[in-house]
N, C-alpha and C positions, 0 to 999 in steps of 0.2 A: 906429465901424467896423461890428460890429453891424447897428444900425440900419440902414446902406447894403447890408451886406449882405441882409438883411430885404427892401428897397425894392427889390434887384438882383432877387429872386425874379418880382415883377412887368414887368419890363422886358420890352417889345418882341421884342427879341433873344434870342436861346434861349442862345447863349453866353455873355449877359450874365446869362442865367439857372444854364448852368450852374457859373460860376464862384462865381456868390453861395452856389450849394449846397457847393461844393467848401469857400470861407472860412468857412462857419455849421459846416461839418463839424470845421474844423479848431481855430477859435476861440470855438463857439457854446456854450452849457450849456446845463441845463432849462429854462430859462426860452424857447428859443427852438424846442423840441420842437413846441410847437401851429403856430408858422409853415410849421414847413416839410411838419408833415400836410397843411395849407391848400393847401399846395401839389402833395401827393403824385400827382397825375390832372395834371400839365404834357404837352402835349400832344405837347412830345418827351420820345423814350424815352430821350435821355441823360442829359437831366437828371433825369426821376423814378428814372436809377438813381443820381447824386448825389447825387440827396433823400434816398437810401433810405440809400445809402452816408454820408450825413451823422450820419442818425438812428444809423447802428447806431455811430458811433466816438464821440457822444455818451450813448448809452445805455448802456456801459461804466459809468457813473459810478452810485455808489449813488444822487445827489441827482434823476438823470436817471430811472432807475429807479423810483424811489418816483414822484414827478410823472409820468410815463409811465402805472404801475395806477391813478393817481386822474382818470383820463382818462374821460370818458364812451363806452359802450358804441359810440355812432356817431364819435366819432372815434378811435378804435384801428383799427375796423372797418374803415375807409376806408384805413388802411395793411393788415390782415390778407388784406382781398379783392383786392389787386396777387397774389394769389398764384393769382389765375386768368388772370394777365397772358398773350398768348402767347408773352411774352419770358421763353426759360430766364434769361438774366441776372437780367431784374427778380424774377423766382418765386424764383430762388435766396438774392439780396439781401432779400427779404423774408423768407427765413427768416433770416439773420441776424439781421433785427429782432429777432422776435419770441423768439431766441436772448437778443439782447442785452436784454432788457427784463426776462427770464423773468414775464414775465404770463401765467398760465397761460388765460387768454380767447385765446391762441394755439394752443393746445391742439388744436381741432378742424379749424382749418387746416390745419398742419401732417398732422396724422393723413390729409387728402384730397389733403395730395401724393404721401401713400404709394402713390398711384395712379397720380402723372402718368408720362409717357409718357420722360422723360428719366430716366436711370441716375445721373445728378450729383444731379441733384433731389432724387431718392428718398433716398439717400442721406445728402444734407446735412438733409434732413426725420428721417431715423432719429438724425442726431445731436442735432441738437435738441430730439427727446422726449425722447431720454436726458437732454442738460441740464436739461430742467423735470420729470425724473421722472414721465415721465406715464404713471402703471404702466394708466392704464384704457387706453393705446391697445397692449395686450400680441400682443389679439387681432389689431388692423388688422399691425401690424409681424410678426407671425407668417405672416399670407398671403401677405409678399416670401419666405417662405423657399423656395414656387415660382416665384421670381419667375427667367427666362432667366440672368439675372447671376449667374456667380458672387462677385462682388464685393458685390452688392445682399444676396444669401443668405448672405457673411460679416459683412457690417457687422449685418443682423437678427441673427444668432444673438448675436453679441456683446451688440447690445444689449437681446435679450431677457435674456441672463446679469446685466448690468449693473443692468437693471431687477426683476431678482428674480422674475419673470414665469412661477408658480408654473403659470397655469392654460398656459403654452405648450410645457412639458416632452414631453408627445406629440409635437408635433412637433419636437423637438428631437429627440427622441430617431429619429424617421423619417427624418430628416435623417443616420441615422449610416449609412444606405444611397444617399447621395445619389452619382452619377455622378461629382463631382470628388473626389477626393482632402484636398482641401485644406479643404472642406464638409465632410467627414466629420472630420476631426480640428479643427474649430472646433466643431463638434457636442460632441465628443469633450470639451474646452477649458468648453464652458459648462456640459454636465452634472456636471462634476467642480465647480463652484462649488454646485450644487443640493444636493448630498451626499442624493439623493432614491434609495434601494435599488427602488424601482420602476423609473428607471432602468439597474436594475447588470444585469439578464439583455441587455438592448440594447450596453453597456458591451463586457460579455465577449465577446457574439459578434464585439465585434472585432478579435478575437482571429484570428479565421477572414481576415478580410480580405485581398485579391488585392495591397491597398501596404505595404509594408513601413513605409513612413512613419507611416501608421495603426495596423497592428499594436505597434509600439514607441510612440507615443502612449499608447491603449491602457494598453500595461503599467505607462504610466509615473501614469497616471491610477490605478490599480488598487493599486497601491505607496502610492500618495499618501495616496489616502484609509483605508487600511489597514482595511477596516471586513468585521469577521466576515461579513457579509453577504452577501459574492461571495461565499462557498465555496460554497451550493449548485449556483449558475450555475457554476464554477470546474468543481467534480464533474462536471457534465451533459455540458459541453463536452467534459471529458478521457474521459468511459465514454461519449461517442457516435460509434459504429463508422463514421461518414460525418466526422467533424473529419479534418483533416490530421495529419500528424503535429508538422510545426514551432507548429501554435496546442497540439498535445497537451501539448507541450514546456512551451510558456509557460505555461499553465494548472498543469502542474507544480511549475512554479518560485512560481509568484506562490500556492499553495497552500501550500508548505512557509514563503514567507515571513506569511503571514496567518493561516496553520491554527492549529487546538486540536487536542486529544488526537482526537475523532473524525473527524478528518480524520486524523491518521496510523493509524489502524485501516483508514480507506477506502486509505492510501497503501500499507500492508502489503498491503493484498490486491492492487493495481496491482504488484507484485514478483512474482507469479507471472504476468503477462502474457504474453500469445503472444509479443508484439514488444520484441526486447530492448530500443526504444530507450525504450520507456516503463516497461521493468524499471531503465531505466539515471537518466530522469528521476522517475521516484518512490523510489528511495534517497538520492537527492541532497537533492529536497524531504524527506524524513524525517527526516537529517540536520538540515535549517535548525530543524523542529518542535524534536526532544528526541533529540538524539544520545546520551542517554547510558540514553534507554529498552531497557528491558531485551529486550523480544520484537523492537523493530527491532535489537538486535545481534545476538543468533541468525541471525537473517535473514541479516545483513550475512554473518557467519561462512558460510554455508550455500552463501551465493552467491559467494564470494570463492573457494570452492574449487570449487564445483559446477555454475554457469550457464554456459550453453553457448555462449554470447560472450565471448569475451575484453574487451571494453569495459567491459563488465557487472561481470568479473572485477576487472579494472581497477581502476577505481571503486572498488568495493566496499572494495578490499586498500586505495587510497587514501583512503579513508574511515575504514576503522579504523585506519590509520596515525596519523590526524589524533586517533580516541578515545581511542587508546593511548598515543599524545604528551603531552596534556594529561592523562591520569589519572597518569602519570609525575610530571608537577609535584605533582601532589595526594597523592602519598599522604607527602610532608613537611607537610601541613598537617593541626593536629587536628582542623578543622572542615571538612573534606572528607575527610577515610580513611573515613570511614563511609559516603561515597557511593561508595568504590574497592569497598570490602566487599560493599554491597549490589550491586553490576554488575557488579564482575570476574567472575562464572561463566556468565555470558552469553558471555563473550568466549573462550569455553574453546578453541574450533575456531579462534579466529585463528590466522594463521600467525607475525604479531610477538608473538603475545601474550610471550616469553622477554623483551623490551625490558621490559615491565611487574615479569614475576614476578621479574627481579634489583633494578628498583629497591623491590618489594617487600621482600626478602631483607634488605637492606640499610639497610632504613627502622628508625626507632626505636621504633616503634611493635609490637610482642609480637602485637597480635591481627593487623596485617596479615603478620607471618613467617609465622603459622600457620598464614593463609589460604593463602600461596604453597604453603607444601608439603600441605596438601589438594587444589590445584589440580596440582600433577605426582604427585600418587597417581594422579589420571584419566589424565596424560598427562604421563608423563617427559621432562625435557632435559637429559643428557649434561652442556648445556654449565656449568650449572647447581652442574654438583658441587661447586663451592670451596664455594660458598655454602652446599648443605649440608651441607658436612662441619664447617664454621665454625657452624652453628646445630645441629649434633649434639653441639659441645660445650658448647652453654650448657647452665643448671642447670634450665630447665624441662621437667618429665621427660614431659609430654604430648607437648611438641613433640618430645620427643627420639624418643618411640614412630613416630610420624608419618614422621620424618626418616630412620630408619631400615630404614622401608618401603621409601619413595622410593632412596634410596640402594641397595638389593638390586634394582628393576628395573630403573635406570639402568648395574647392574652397573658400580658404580667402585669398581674394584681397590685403588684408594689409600687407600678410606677401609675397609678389612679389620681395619686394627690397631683403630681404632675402635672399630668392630662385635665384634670380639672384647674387648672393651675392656668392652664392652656387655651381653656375659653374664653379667660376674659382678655384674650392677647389683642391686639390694636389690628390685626392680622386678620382677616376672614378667612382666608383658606384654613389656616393652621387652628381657629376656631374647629371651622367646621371640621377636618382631620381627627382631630382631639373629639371631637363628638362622636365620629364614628370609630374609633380605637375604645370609645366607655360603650357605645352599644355593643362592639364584638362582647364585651364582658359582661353585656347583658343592664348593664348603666344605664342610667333614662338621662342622665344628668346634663347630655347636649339636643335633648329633643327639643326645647326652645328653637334653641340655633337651626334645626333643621327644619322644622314648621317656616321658618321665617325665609331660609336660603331658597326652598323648592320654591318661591311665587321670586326666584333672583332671575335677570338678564341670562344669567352666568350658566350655561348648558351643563358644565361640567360639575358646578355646583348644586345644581339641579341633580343630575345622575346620583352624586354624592349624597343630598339629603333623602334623596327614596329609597337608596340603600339604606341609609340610618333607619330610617320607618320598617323598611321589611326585618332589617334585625329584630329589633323591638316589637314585630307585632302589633301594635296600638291599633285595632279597630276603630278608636275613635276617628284615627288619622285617612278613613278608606274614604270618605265624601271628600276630601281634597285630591286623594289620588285618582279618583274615579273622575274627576275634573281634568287632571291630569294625560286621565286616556284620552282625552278630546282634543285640546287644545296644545298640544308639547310637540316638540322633535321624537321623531321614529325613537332615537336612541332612548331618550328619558320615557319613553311611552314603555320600553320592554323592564325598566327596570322598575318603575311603575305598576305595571301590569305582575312583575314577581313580586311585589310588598302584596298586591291586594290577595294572589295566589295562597301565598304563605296567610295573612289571615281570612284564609276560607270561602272568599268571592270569589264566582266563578266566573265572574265577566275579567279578572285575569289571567284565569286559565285561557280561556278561549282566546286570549289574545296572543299569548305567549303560544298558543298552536296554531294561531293564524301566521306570525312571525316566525315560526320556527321551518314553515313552509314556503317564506317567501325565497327567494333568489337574490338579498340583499344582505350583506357583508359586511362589518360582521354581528350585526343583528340576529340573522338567524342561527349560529352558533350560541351565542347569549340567553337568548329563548331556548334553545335544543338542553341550554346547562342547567339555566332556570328551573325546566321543566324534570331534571332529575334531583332535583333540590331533596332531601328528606323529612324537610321541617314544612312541607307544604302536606296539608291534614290528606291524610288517607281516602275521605268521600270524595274531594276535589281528582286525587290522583286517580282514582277509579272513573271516572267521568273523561278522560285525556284520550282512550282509546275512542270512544265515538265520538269526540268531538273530532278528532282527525278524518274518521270516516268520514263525516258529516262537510269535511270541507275540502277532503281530497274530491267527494260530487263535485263540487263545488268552483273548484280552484280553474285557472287558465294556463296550461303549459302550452308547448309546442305542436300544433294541432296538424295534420298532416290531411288534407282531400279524399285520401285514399292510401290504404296500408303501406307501408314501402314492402318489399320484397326481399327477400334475402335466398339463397340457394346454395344449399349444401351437395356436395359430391363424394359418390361411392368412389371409397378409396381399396382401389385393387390391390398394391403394393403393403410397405411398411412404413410407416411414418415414425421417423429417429424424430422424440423430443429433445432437443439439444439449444433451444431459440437461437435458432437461425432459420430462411428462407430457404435454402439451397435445395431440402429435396425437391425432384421435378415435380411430384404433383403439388406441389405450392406456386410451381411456375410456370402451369397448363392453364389451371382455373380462371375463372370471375372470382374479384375481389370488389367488395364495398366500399364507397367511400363516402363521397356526400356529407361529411356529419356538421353538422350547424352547431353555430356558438347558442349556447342556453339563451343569454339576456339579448343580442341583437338577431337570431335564427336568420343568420345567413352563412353562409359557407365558411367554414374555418378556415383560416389563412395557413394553419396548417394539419393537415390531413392528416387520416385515420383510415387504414386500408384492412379491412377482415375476409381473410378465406375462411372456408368451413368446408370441411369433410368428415363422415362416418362410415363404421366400417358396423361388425357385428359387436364389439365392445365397446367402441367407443365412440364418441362426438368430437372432434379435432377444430382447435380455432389457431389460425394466426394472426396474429395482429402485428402489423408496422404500423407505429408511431413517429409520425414526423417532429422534428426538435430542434429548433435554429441553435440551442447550444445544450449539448447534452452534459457538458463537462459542469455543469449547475444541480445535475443531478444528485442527489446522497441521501444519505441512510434513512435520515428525517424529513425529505423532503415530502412534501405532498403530490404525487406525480400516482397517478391511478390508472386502470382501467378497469373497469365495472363489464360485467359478462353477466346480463338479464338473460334465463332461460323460462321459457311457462310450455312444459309439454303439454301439461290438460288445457291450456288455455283459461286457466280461473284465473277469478277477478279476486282471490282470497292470499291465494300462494302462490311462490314461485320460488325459484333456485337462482341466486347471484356468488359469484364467483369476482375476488379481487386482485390483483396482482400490483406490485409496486416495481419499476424497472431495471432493481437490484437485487430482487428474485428475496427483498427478508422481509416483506411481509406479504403474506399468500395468505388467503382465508375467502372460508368459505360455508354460508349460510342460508337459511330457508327466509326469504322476506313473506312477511302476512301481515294482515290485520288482524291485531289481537283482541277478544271480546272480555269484558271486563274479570277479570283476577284468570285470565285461563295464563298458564303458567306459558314459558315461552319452550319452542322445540327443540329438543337435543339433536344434532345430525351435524356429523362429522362425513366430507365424503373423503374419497383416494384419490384426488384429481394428478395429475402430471401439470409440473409445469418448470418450464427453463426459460430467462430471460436473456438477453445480451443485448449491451451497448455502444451503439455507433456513434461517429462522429456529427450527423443529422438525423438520428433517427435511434428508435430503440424497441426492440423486436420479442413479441411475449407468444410460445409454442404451447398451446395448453391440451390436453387427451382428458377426457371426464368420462366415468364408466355410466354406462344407461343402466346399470343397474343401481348406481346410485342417484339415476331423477326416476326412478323406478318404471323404468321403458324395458320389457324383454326383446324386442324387437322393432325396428324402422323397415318401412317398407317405401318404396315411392311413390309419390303423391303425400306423405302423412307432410302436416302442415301443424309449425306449433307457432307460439310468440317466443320473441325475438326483440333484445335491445341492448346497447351499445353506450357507454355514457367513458367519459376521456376527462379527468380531474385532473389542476395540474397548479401549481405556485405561478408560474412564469407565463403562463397562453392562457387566453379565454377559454375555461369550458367548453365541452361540445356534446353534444349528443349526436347519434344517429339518428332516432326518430323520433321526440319527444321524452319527457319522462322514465328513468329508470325505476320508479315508485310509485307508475300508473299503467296497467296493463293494458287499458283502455287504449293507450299512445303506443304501444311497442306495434313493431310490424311483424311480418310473417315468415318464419322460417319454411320453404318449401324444399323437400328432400328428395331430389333430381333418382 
């Protein structure tokens, strides 16, 4: 049968020809390969598509195959060059061939139908490189990815993926801009197989993308490969002021699931952002990083109570719900209480944190009790009290001291028996403790105890019993304490001087405003508290205002030979509030520096540099702040700059301006001497102000309207007062010239 078939291929008749191709196709092996080549140029086109269609359901076979590559160069040829046929059919059936053969002597055929004119073509040609791996034709199959088709442009990108096609990644990656949608996340599709970080900035910005289809592609690529390596692209996108918000979002998210530690340092600072929605997506990603990091709980606490969106708020509270949840499970287990230990005081401002501190109470564990009641010494809960009055009666007498603190400001009436219970303990501290937890409640029941402790060695015993007196009131108790003011430590002299205040001597007023003006720490805070105490009688608090006068004459700050000078510059231009230096007239002028530490008044070791310029609206300051580590900076920290204005020149009022280096707390008020009950001044101004933080330094841009220091007009020569004061946790204080709370010291602003 064979044979006739063979013999059919000759025949006269084109049908008797194409049928012999049809039977060789279906019953023919290798052996009949070279016939029906012989045959391939019939000079109808149905049967050389037969032939063709024969070879390739033959060429399946491995036996076909092998005898097929052992074919001489002109006779394969003679079947690869049909693929200049002007028949789509036969150009397509010819790739088949050369599919079915995988002889890579097909190779270069193939590779020049990448060219032809039909979209089927092209495409069954991209499949076929793929089957023979033909990674050199990376290049030619790259050039479809301009090719009109979007069909042509997915099947190349696919098979560039498939081929490994290192050197086509450029445009792969050009393709992630391409007009269709559907080319952009086949792009998307192949560079995630490359796992090439050269690609991840092209990657991200898909982020930004007009399809949502894309966009979520994208993330899901970005997930996938998990690779450190986005985050700097991740960062770029979410800090550039031209992204959207929903790509700000995602970048958010897909950071808190891939980030390190310096990426939740970058996410902390994305929490004080303008825009709550990216306060709201960078707590979330912080979360994913290290929930149970200690500066991101603060934070969280901060915000939970303080951000000025409720979402924000939200969040937050739902977030440490979730930290507060799971630290609950942990502190029964021995090999996590010590991660409860280390983090619970972060968590000090949450609002659940009571859900914690009872299952602390309760735990079996001795150092976590102790922890909970050091944590409501800062911040009492009422609800709390079973639990301490059940750990006031255990036997360890630390905790008992502690518990018994707690318990006087919580003011729990039920646990009195106790506490009396308590002073006759073998213990002095925990005496005297229990003495002062019955006077919170207004108890005389440890005044004994305390009479006896103030004449003790014991400083801190001392501090402790002249608090129990001022609780209590007892005027009899004022000729000891009035002994007291003479002979004691600073420390026990201020709390001292507030027992005699509270019962109505005013030689502890005056003392408590002589201390509240000293430059000693933290004394003068103590007195500044003292002195707003409400249980100190009314005639004493009316007498506070001049006794301040009377000792501001009086007092010794940083005294200066001769005024310092300061000089302001008419500013032609515009001045962008932005806190930064860069406009030029910030980098023409004279700047101030010189400012001296408060307590030693020599030169600060590190500087404070102010320009000043005005225009017809307004008064311009800039201040650089020098900072050996600014990354110590945050939210709470005490880091200041004080901005003393006196246009009149009085000795009564003036205008100071605050700024903190994280631009969240700005304010702004009238300082005076106030004369007894005159009520204090309403004045709100509209000042400008933008900060920014450097790596040594950190830079405050402030604009104040003259018409809020009620100036219509600067002229030159007008000459006002002038002062400068630098607050700060980490560096000595400084002034520029003296006192920012004495007019007398400030120098002189001259307006060039």
């Amino acid at each position: 049968v064979i044979d006739e078939f063979i013999n059919g291929l000759d025949d006269s008749y084109w049908k008797v020809r194409y049928y012999a191709a049809i039977g060789l196709g279906k019953y023919g092996d290798e052996n009949v390969i070279e016939d029906l080549i012989e045959h391939i140029n019939d000079e109808n086109i149905m049967v050389q598509e037969e032939i063709l269609w024969a070879l390739n359901r033959i060429l399946w076979r491995d036996e076909a195959k092998a005898k097929f590559k052992r074919l001489s160069e002109s006779k394969v040829n003679s079947v690869f060059e049909k693929v200049g046929s002007k028949s789509e059919s036969i150009r397509i059936r010819t790739i088949w061939v050369i599919e079915a053969s995988e002889d890579v002597r097909g190779i270069p055929y193939l590779i020049k139908l990448l060219g032809d004119e039909s979209k089927e073509v092209k495409i069954r040609a991209i499949w076929a490189l793929e089957k023979l791996k033909a990674k050199n034709a990376g290049y030619a199959i790259e050039a479809l990815l301009e090719d009109p088709s979007v069909k042509v442009k997915i099947e190349s990108i696919k098979a560039l993926s498939r081929l490994k096609s290192e050197e086509s990644i450029e445009g792969l990656v050009k393709k992630l801009k391409d007009p269709d949608e559907n080319v952009r996340i086949y792009a998307l599709w192949a560079l995630e197989r490359f796992k090439n970080p050269l690609t991840y900035d092209g990657i991200v910005n898909c982020l930004k993308d007009q399809s949502r289809k894309v966009r979520e592609y994208a993330i899901k690529v970005i997930e996938e490969l998990n690779d450190k390596n986005f985050i700097p692209f991740l960062k770029k996108i979410v800090s550039d002021e031209n992204t959207d918000i929903e790509a700000k979002l995602s970048g958010l998210k897909l950071l808190g699931k891939i980030g390190d530690e310096e990426t939740g340092k970058f996410l902390l600072n994305l929490t004080r952002c303008e825009n709550p929605a990216v306060r709201k997506g960078a707590v979330e990603a912080l979360f994913m990083i290290d929930k149970f990091n200690p500066d991101f709980l603060k934070q969280l606490c901060f915000m939970e109570s303080f951000d000025p969106d409720w979402r924000v708020r939200k969040t937050s509270s739902r977030l440490l719900a979730k930290v507060i949840g799971e630290m609950e499970n942990m502190v029964s287990s021995s090999e996590e209480k010590e991660k409860v230990l280390q983090i619970v005081e972060s968590l000090q401002q949450a609002r659940n944190l009571r859900r914690l501190l009872k299952s602390m109470a309760e735990s079996e564990y001795p150092e976590l009790r102790e922890k909970m009641v050091e944590l409501c010494l800062k911040k009492p809960y009422p609800e709390l009290s079973k639990n301490l009055r059940e750990m006031f009666e255990e036997p360890d007498i630390v905790l008992k001291r502690k518990v018994a603190l707690v318990l006087g400001e919580i003011k729990d009436k039920k646990a009195i028996p106790l506490l009396k219970n308590g002073l006759k303990s073998y213990d002095t501290e925990l005496q005297l403790n229990c003495a002062y937890a019955l006077a919170k409640m207004g108890r005389r029941d440890g005044l004994p105890i305390a009479l006896n402790l103030l004449r003790s060695d014991n400083v801190e015993f001392q501090k402790r019993s002249a608090e129990i007196l001022a609780l209590l009131r007892d005027k009899k108790t004022s000729d000891i304490l009035l002994k007291k003011l003479v002979n004691s430590e600073l420390e026990v002299k201020v709390v001292c001087a507030w027992a005699l205040a509270r019962m109505g001597e005013i030689k502890g007023a005056e003392l408590l405003v002589k201390l509240s003006e000293e430059n000693i720490e933290p004394v003068r805070t103590y007195a500044n508290q003292y002195l707003s105490d409400p249980s100190i009688p009314y005639y004493i608090k009316a007498k506070i205002p001049k006794l301040r006068e009377e000792f501001r004459r009086s007092r010794i700050g940083i005294i200066e030979i001769s005024p310092k000078i300061a000089k302001a510059y008419h500013v032609d231009g515009v001045i962008i509030i932005d806190g930064k230096d860069e406009d030029r007239f910030w980098k023409i002028i004279e700047k101030e520096d010189n400012f001296l530490t408060i307590d030693e008044k020599v030169n600060s070791d590190y500087q404070t540099k102010v320009g000043i310029g005005y225009d017809d609206k307004y008064i311009y300051f800039l201040v650089i702040c020098e900072d050996p580590d600014t990354s110590q900076i945050e939210l709470k920290s005490r880091d200041f700059i004080t901005v003393s204005i006196n246009p009149k020149n009085s000795f009564k009022e003036w205008y100071q301006f605050v700024v903190h280096p994280l631009g969240v707390v700005n304010y702004s008020y009238i300082w005076k001497f106030y004369k007894d009950d005159e009520p204090e001044k309403k004045w709100e101004s509209s000042w400008k102000v933008k900060t920014s933080v450097e790596e040594d330094r950190w830079i405050a841009e402030i604009a104040i309207p003259l018409s809020d220091l009620k100036v219509d007009k600067i002229t030159s020569g007008t000459k006002w007062g002038i002062n400068f004061h630098r607050d700060s946790e980490r560096i000595p204080p400084s002034t520029w010239t003296g006192r920012i709370d004495n007019p007398e010291q400030f120098g002189v602003l001259i307006f060039e």
